[in-house]
C-alpha positions as MATLAB code, in Angstrom:
seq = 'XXXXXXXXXXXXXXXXXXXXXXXXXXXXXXXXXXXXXXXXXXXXXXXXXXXXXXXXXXXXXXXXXXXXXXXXXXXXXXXXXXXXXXXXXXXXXXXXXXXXXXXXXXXXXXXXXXXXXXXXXXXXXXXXXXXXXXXXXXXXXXXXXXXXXXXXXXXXXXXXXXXXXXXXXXXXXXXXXXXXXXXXXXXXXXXXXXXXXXXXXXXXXXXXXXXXXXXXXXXXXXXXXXXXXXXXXXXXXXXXXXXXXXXXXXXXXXXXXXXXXXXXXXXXXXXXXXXXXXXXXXXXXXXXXXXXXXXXXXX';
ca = [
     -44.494   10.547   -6.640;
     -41.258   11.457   -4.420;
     -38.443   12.916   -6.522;
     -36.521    9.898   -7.151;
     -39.963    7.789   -8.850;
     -40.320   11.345  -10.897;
     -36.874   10.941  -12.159;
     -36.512    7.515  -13.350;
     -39.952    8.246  -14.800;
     -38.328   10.888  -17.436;
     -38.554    9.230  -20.688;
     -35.125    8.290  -22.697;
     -34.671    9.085  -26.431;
     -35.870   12.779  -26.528;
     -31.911   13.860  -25.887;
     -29.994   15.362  -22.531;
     -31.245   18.885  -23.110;
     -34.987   17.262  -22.774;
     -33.362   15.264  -19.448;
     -31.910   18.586  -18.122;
     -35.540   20.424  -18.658;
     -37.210   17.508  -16.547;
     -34.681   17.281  -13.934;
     -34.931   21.195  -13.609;
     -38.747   20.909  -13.342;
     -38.105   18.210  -10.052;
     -35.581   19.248   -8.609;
     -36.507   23.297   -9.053;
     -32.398   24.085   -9.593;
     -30.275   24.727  -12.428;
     -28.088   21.853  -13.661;
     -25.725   22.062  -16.878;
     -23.561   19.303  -18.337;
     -19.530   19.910  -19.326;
     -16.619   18.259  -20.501;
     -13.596   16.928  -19.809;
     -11.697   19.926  -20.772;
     -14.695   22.159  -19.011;
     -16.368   23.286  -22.006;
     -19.962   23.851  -21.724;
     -22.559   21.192  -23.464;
     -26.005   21.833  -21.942;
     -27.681   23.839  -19.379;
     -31.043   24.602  -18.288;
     -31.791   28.077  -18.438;
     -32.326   30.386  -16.075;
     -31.073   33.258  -14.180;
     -28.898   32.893  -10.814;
     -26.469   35.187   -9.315;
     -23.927   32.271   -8.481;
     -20.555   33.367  -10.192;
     -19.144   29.858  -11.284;
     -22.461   29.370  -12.754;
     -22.602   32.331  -14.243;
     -18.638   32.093  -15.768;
     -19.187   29.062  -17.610;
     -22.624   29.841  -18.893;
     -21.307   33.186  -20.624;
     -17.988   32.248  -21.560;
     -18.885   28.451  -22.457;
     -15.910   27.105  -19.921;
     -13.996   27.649  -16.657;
     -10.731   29.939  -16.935;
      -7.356   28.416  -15.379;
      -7.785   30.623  -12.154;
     -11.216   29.046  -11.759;
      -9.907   25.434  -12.482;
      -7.061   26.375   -9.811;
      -9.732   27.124   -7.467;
     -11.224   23.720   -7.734;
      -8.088   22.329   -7.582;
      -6.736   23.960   -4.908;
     -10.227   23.158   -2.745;
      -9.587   19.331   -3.342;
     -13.507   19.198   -5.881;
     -10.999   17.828   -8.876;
      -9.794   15.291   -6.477;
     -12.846   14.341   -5.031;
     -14.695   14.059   -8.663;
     -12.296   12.069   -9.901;
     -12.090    9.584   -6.862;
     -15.879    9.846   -6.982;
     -17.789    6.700   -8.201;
     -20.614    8.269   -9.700;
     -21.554   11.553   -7.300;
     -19.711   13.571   -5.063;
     -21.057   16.905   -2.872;
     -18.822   20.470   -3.400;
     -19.234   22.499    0.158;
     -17.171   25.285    0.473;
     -17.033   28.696    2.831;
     -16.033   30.130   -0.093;
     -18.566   28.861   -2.533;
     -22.010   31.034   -2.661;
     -24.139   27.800   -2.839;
     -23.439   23.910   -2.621;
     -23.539   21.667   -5.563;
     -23.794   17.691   -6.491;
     -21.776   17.117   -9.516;
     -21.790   13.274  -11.312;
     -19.709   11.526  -13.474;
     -21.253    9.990  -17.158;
     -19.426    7.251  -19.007;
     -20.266    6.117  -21.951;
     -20.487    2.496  -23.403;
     -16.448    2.043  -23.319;
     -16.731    3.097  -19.627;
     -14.653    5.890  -20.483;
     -15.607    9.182  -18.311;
     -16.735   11.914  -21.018;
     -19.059   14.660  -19.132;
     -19.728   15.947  -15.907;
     -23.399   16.835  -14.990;
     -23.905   19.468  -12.161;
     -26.665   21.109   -9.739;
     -26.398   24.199   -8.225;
     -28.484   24.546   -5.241;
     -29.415   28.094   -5.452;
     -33.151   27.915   -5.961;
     -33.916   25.304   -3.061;
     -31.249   23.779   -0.410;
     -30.509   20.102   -0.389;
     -32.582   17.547    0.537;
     -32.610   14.159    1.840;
     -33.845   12.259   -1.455;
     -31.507   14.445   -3.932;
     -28.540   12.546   -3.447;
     -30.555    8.807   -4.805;
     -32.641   11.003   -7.094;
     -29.777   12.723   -8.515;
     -27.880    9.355   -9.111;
     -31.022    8.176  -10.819;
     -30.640   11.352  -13.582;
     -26.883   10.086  -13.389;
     -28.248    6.868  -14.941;
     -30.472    8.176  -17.352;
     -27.953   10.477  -18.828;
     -25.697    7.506  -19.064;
     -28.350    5.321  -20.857;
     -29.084    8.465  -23.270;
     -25.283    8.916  -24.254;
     -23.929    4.952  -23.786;
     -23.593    3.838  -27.688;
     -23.200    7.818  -29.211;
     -20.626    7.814  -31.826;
     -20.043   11.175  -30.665;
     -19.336   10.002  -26.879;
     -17.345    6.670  -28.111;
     -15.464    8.448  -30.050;
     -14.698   11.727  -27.820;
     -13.906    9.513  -24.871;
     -11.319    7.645  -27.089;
      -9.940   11.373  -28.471;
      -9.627   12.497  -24.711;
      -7.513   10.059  -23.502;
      -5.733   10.670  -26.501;
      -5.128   14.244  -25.992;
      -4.087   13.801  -22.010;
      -1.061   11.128  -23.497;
       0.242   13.734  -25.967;
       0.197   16.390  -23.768;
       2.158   14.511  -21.022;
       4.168   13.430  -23.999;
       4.622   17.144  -25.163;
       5.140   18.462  -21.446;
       2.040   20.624  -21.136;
       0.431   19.911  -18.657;
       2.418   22.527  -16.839;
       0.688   23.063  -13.859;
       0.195   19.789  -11.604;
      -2.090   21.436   -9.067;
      -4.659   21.276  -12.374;
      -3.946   18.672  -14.231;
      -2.655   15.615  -11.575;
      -6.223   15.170  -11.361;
      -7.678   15.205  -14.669;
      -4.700   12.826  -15.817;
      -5.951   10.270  -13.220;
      -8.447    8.913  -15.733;
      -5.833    6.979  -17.185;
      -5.591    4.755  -14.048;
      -9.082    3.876  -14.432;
      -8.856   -0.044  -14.676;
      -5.101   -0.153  -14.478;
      -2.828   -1.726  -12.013;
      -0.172   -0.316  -10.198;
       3.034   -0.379  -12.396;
       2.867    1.268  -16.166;
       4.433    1.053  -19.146;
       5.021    2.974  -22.162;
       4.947    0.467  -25.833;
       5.891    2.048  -28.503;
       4.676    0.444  -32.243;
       6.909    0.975  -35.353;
       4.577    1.585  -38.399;
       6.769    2.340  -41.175;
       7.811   -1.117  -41.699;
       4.515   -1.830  -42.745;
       3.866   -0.961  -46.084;
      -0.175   -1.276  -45.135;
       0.005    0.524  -41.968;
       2.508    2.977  -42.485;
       0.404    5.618  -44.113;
      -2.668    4.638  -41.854;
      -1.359    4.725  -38.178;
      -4.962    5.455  -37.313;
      -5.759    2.254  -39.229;
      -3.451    0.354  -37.053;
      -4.218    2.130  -33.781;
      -7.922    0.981  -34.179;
      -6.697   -2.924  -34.815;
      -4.856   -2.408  -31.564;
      -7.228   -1.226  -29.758;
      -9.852   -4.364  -30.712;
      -6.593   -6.941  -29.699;
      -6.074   -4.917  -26.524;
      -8.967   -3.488  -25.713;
      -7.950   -2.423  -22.009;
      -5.266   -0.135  -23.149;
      -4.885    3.514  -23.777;
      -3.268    4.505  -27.186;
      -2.248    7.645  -28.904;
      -0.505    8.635  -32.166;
       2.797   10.320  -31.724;
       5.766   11.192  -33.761;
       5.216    8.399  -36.523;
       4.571    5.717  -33.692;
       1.361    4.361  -31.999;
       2.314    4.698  -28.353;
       0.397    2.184  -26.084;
      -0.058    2.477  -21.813;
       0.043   -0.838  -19.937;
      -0.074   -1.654  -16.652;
       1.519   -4.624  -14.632;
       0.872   -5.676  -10.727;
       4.635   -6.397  -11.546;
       7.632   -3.779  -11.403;
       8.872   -6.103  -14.296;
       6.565   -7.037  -17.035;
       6.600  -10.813  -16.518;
       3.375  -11.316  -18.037;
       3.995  -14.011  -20.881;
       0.630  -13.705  -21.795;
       0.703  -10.450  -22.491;
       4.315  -10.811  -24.659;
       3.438  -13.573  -26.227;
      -0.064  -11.986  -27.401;
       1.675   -8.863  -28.437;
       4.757  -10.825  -30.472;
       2.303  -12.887  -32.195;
      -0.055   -9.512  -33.443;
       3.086   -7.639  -34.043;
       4.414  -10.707  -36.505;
       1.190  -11.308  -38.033;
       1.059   -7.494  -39.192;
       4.899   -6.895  -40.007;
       5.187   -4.609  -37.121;
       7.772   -4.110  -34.097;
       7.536   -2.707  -30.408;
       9.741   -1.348  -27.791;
       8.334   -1.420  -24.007;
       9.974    1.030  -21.427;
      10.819    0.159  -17.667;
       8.223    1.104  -15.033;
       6.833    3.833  -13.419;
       3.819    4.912  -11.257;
       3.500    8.563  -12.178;
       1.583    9.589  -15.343;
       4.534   12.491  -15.380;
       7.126   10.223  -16.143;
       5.867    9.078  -18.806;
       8.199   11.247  -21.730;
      10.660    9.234  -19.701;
       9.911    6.409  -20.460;
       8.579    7.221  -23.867;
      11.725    7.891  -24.782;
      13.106    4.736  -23.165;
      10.461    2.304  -25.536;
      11.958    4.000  -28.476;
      15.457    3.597  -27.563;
      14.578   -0.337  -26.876;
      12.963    0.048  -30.368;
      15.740    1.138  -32.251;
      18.281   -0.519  -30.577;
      16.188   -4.147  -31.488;
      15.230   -3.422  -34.948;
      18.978   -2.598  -35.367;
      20.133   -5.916  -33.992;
      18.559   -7.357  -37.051;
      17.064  -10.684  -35.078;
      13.843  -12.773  -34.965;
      12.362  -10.638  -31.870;
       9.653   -8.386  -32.827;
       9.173   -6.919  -28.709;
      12.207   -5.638  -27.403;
      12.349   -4.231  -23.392;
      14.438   -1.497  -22.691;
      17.267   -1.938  -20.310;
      19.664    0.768  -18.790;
];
């Protein structure tokens, strides 16, 4: 059998570490799995003297200079633009690597599996044979509680950090933050959800986040500062979608609750902006003491 038949051969349901072990065995180069935030999760092991290899195998993730380095040598860019597999060459790499994207069941990115080709170059059936492990991995992790629920938490954790200001250093994160595009249009907006008015949500925010997220299942949400923020996205520099208001009225009625929806923007960056902006809309509505229960912001 050629390498891609050997693959797709690998049995599922004896875990990624047994997937890894395989894979190793066919392809006859390391491979090791990480995630979002570059912290190690598997790896086959053996001994190589390539230094990235080597750095996140002993100290379980990347450091910033390393992360910089990727940056800087477009691989963030070109993983996350990648569909499923995208080739690293670089002068200043010691070998070449294929690195591929895993979802899981939400279609949520969660872990990046790579190959270093330091034991044999690359050759011509890698690339399909590598998408096929790609596939399997994917399969093996889908439905995982742990993987549903981390890809949930990592969106998460990108909004409150653009929320808090920390991604401080664009050349890093512009990339990683482009996840939240994934199946988004062009324009975005920041909704922010009042949940001490409810007395059944107020102490569960989590509670209410989760009912959100099974109305409007295409969002991304977060829990900040005593509010469930929620990302949307428009083809429209105005939200004009009546659907979409009318949907969000009527859930926000049925459950006691009230929202405030910034003006647009494009860039993920902008979005304390306009964070700040839904909550002013909020306030300023709840205030006004009328039937509304969605109020948008206006300068």
């Amino acid at each position: 059998m050629n390498k891609i038949e050997q693959i797709k051969s690998i049995k599922n349901g004896n875990g990624i570490q047994y997937l890894l072990d395989e894979a190793h065995r066919i392809f006859r180069n390391p491979i090791t799995m990480f995630d979002l935030s570059y912290t190690l999760k598997f790896y086959t092991a053996v001994t190589t003297d390539d230094p990235l290899w080597n750095e996140l195998i002993s100290t379980g993730t990347f450091s910033l200079e390393t992360q910089e380095f990727f940056a800087n040598e477009c691989f963030t860019e070109a993983v996350v633009n990648a569909d499923k597999l995208a080739i690293l060459k670089s002068n200043k790499l010691q070998y070449d690597r294929i690195l591929g994207n895993i979802h899981n069941g939400d279609g949520i990115k969660v872990t990046n599996i790579v190959m270093v080709f330091c034991e044999t170059p690359l050759q011509e059936d890698d690339t399909i044979a590598f998408e096929a492990l790609v596939d399997k991995i994917t399969d093996e992790i889908k439905n995982d509680d742990y993987y549903i629920t981390y890809g949930k938490e990592s969106i998460e954790k990108i909004i409150i950090n653009l929320l808090n200001k920390t991604t401080y250093k664009p050349v890093i994160h512009s990339a990683h933050i482009q996840i939240l595009y994934d199946g988004f249009e062009a324009y975005l907006y920041a909704v922010v959800v009042d949940v001490m008015q409810n007395s059944i949500y107020q102490n569960k925010p989590a509670d209410l986040k989760r009912l959100l997220e099974s109305i409007f299942p295409f969002y991304k949400y977060a829990i900040y500062s005593d509010y469930i923020v929620m990302l949307v996205s428009s083809k429209y520099n105005t939200l004009s979608d009546e659907l979409l208001l009318t949907k969000l009225d009527q859930s926000l009625r049925q459950n006691g609750l009230f929202a405030g929806i910034s003006s647009s923007f494009e860039n993920f960056f902008e979005l304390r902006e306009h964070y700040d902006q839904a909550v002013s809309a909020l306030k300023k509505g709840m205030e006004s003491n009328n039937d509304q229960r969605v109020f948008i912001f206006k300068p």
